[in-house]
C-alpha angles and dihedrals in degrees: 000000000000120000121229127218134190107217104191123198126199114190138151121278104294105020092091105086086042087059093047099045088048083055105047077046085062101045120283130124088228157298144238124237126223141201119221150146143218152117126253125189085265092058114060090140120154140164124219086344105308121113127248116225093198114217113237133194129236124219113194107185124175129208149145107275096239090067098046108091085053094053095041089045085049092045093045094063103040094058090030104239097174086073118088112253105017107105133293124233136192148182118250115187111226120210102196136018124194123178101027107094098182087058096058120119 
C-alpha cells in the first residue's frame, strides 16, 4: 500500500500559484489554494503605527509519499524558501483519503 502525504506550503499573497505549479512540475495531479492571514518573526511590518496582519497563501498538495522530497524540493526553490521571510512548507503524513480516486491504494 502507498503511503500519502500532505505537503503544505505558507507563503506571502501571490506566491500561491507559483508553489503549486512548482509542484504539479514535480510531479503532482494538483493542488488547492488557500487565503490566510498571519505575522512571523521576519514580518513586523506597520503603518502610522498600526500593525499589518499579511495575508498569506496556502498551498495544500497530495501525493503519494514517495513523491513528496522531490515536490517540496521543487517547490522550495521555485518560491525560494531558503530565503528568511518567504513562506515555510511541510510534510504532513494522511491516513485516509476519500474522494480522490486517483490517490487509492
Amino acid at each position: 500500500m502507498l503511503s500519502s502525504t500532505m505537503i503544505v506550503t505558507i507563503v506571502r499573497k501571490g506566491w500561491g500559484n507559483t508553489a503549486l505549479e512548482a509542484s504539479i512540475k514535480a510531479g503532482a495531479t494538483g493542488g488547492t489554494i488557500l487565503s490566510g492571514r498571519g505575522v512571523g518573526v521576519n514580518e513586523k511590518d506597520s503603518i502610522f503605527g498600526i500593525p499589518i496582519e499579511p495575508e498569506k497563501e496556502i498551498v495544500l498538495t497530495l501525493t503519494h509519499g514517495s513523491q513528496a522530497d522531490a515536490i517540496l524540493q521543487e517547490i522550495i526553490g521555485a518560491v525560494e524558501l531558503d530565503k528568511r521571510g518567504n513562506g515555510l512548507a511541510f510534510i504532513v503524513p494522511i491516513e485516509k483519503i476519500v474522494g480522490v480516486p486517483h490517490m487509492a491504494p
